[in-house]
N, C-alpha and C positions, 0 to 999 in steps of 0.2 A: 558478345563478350569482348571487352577491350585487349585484345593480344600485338603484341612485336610493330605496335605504331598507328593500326587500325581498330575496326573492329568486326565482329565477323554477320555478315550480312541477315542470317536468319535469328530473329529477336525471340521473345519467347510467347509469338503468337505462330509466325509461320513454323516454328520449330515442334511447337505442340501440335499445331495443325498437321504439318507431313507425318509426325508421330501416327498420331491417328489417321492418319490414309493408308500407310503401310499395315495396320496392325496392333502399333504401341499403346498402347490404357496410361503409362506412367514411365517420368523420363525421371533420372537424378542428373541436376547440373550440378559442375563444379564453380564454387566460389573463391576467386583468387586472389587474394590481399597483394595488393605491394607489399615489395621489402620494405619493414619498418612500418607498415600499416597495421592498425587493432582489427584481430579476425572478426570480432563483434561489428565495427562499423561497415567494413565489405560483408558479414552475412544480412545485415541489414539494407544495406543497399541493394544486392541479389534479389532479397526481399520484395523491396518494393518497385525493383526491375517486374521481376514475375507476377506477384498477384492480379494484376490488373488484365493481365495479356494471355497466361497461360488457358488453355483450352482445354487439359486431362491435368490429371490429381500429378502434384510432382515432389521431391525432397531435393536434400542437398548436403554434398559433400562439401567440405570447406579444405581447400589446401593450405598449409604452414612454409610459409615460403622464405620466415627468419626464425631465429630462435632466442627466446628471452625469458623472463620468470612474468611478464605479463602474458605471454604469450602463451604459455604452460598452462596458467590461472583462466585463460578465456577460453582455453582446450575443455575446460573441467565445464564451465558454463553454458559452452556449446552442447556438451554431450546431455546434463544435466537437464537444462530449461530449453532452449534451443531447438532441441529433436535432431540431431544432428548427430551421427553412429560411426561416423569413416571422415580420415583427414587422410589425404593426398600429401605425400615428397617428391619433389623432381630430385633427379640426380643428375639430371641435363637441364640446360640453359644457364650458363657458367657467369656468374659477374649479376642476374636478373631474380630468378628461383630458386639454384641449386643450393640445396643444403651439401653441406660437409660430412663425415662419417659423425664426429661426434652428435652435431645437431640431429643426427636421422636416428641416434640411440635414445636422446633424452626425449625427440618426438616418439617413437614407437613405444618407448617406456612411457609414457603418458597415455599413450593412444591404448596402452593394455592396462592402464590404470583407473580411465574412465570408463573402462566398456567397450571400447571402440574398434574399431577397423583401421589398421595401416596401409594404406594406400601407395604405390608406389608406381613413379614413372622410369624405367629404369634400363637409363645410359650414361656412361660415364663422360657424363659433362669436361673433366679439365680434359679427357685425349682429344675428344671432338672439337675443341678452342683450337689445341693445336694443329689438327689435323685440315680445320676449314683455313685457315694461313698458309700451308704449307700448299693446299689447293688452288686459292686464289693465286699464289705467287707464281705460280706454277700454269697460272693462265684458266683456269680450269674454274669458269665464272657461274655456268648454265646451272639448272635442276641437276644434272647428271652429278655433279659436284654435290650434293646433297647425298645421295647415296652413298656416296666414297669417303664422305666424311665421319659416316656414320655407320661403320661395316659391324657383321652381325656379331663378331666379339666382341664389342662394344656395349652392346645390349646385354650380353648371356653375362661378361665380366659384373657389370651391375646388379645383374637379378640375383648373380649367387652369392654376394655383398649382399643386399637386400636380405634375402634368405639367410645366412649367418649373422647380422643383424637382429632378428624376427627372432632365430631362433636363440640368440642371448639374452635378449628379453624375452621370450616368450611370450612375442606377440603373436596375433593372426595379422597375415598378410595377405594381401588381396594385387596381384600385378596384374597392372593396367596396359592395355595394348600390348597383349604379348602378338610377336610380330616375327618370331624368326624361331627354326627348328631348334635353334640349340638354348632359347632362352625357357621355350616348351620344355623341351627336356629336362631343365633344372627344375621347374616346378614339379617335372613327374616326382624326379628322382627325392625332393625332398617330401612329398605324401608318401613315398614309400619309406623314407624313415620316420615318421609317424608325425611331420611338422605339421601347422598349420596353416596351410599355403593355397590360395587359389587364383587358379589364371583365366584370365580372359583376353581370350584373344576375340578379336572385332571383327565386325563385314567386309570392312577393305583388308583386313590380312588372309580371309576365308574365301574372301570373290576375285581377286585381281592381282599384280603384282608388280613388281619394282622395274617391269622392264620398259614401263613408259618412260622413265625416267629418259632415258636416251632415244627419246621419239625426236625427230626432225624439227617437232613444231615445239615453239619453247611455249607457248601457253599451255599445249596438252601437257607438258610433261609436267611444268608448272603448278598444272590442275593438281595433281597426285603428291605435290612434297605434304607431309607430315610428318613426326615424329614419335617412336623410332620409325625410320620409312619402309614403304614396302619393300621386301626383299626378290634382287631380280634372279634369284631358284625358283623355277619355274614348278618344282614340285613343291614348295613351302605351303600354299593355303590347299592343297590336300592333305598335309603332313598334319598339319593343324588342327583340319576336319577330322580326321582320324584318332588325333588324342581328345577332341572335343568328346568325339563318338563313345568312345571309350570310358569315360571319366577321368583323364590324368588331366584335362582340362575342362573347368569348370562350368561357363556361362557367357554368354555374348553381350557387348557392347557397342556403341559408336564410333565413340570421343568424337562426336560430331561438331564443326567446327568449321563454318562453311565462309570464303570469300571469293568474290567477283574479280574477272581477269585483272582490271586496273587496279585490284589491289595485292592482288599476286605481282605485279607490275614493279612494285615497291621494291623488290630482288631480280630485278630485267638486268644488272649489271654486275649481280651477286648471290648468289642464292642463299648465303646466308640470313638475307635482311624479307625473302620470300615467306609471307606469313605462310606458316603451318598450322595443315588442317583440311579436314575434304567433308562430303558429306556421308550420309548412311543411316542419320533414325528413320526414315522412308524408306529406305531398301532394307533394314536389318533382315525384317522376315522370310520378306522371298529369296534372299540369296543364300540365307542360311538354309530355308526348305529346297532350292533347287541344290546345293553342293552337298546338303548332309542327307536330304530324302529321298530323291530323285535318284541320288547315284546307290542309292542304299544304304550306306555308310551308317542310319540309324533312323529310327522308326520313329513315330509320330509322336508319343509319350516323351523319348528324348528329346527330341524336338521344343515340348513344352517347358522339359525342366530347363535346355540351356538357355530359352529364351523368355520366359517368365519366372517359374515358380524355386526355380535356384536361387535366382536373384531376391525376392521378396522374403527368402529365408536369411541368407547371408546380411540383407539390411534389416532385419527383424520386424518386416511386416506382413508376415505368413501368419496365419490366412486368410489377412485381412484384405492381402493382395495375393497373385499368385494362385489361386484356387475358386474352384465356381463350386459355391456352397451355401447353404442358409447361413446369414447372416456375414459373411463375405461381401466385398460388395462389388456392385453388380457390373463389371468390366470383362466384358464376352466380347470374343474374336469368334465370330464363324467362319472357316476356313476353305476355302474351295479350292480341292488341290486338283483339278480338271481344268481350271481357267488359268488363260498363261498372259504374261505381258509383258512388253519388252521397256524395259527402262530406259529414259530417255528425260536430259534437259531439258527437252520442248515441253513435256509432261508432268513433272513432277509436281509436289507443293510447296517443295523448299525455295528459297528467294534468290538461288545463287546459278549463275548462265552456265553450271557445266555439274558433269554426273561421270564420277571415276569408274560408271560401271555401264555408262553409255554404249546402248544396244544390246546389251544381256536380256535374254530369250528367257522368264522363270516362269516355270511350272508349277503354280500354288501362290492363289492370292488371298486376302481377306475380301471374302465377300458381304458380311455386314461386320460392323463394329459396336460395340455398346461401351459407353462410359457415364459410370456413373447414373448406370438405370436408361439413359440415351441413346436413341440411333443415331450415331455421327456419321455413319459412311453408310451406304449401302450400293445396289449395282446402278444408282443415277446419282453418285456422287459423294462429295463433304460436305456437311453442315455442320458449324461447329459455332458457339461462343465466346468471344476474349471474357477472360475471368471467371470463366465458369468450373474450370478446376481448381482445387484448393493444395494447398500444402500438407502433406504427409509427413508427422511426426515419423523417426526412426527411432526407436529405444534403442539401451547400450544394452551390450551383453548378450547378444544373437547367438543363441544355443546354440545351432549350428560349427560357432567358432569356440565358443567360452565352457562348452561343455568338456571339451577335452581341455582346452589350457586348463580349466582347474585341474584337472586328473593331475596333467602334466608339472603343475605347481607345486604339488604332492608327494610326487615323484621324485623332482629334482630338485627340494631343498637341499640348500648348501650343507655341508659334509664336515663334523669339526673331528679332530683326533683330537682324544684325550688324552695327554702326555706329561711326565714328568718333565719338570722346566730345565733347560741347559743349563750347567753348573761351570763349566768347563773356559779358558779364557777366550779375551775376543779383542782381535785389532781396533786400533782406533784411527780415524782418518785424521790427519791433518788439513782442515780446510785450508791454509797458505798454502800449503804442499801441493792440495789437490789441483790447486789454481795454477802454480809453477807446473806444475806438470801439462797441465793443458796449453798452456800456453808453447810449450817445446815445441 
């Protein structure tokens, strides 16, 4: 994927490939238009990125990264013809993706009008502008300045913007890399007022944390910027596990997004311009069964819902995915939770020289994998073929979310009094007046 001047090392053959090493049957990548680009020519392009290369069944989320009445119009087409269910808003990266509050009402008001999922990445882009000037000025060049610019109010202020957003429209919302306790916490708190809200928090916010940032070695700590970044609470990806465990959070993700030191390199005088992004569809599984199973936190069934079959609801491909069933199709993980392995760069299938979870000891691998009817993995290895997985249409209107906004639709139509009309008199303004007056 072309990001912040590069592009990120693993294409969508090694990315499908590590997929399936780890465990994964089905990836959704995000499509990301330039400002001012038609979403229809970047999902086309995504398009023919993928088909050729991808290795398991995959879809795709398309992000809206301006706002316009074409833009609106190719929303309806994507979800329509497209197969396309969920569009992504940044509320960070200031001046490149971030939408404004108005643009992220008339995207979510579209996004619940076609069916669809709102997507959101959520930090508040203009303080982080100011805050990474205020750092550089301040000398304060390294990765460690990434953290600092991005501290965890930052995150929670946007999700609960997001969330009262969502819920003026009466959207489903869907937060992406949730990443810090207290943006967690918003998501609980609005399922318990009966929103439609679901978080996901990812493998590097569940396995690892923000405290490399300030490691000695600037390519290690370097390794770990993404965004929002890891938080260095050292209790945060237990806090996480915990409401994973639970249900107040929903399903796990990647946002894998992997590049090579020389191109982390790009930010060796800045961290600002240090492309973000780490790896994680090869570790999802196991770090999720060592932190949520291993320590007990939740049982093998949950296991499945946060890391399959939640998700294939949410994108309305249950049980086409997500479920091992007649006529289901035939993407079987057998899981060998007795066999342990330690992760490691030297090892992986992803294409990129470093692993933010380098030397992690887990307990529970995939020991075969089936896609697609196929043995791709088994205990001597991957075999897999470019273009051998296809495109997974996402219908609009995933029960899961649209069964209750309808309710909720129902509910909360607007409210008129019926009243006798005011008879009574009424000031008139002088528009010159108003003007001398403003002018004082």
């Amino acid at each position: 994927m072309p990001f912040m001047g590069t592009v990120s090392v693993d294409d969508f053959y090694t990315g499908t490939r590590a997929a399936l090493a780890g465990g994964t049957t089905m990836i959704i990548d995000f499509v990301v238009p330039s400002k001012g680009e038609s979403l229809l020519v970047a999902y086309d392009r995504w398009r023919q990125w993928a088909d050729p290369k991808v290795c398991c069944d995959y879809s795709l989320h398309v992000c809206v990264t301006w706002w316009s009445e074409q833009v609106k119009s190719e929303m309806e087409i994507l979800a329509k013809d497209k197969g396309v269910n969920s569009f992504k808003m940044f509320m960070a990266y200031k001046d490149t993706l971030m939408l404004e509050d108005s643009a992220l009402y008339f995207a979510f008001e579209q996004s619940k009008r076609v069916g669809a999922i709102a997507q959101v990445h959520a930090e508040n882009g203009s303080i982080i502008a100011e805050k990474v000037k205020e750092l550089i000025d301040a000398g304060v060049t390294g990765p460690e300045g990434h953290l600092q610019s991005r501290p965890e109010s930052v995150e929670a202020e946007a999700t609960h913007r997001a969330i009262t957003i969502a819920e003026q429209t009466n959207c489903p919302l869907y937060v992406v890399h949730v990443m810090s306790k207290s943006a967690a916490d918003l998501v609980s708190q609005a399922q318990r007022k009966g929103l439609v809200v679901f978080g996901e928090p990812i493998a590097a916010s569940l396995g690892t944390t923000g405290a490399h940032y300030f490691d000695k070695c600037w390519r290690h700590a370097a390794g770990h910027v993404m965004s929002p970044p890891l938080r260095d609470d050292h209790t945060t990806p237990g806090y996480l596990m915990d409401l994973l465990a639970s249900g107040d959070l929903h399903l796990t993700g990647t946002d894998n997004c992997t590049f090579n030191a020389n191109q982390k390199a790009l930010g060796k005088n800045d961290f600002s311009k240090i492309p973000n992004g780490v790896n994680g569809v090869e570790d999802r599984m196991s770090v999720i069964w060592e932190k949520g199973v291993v320590t007990g936190k939740m049982d093998a069934c949950r296991f499945v819902a946060v890391t399959s079959s939640t998700a294939a609801k949410v994108f309305n491909i249950y049980p086409q995915k997500g479920r091992v069933a007649v006529g289901s199709d035939a993407d079987v993980v057998i899981w060998n939770p007795d066999r342990t392995r330690v992760i490691s760069a030297k090892t992986h299938h992803q294409a990129c020289d470093f692993n933010i979870f380098e030397g992690m000891e887990c307990h529970g691998v995939p020991f075969y994998v089936i896609a697609r009817g196929q043995i791709v993995r088994d205990p001597h290895g991957v075999r897999v073929v470019a273009g051998s997985g296809r495109f997974v249409p996402n219908p609009p209107y995933a029960e899961i979310a649209y069964s209750r906004i309808r309710r909720r639709d129902q509910i909360n139509k607007p409210r008129k009094v019926e009243r006798e009309p005011y008879k009574g008199e009424a000031i008139t303004i002088n528009n010159n007046d108003n003007a001398s007056n403003n002018n004082v």
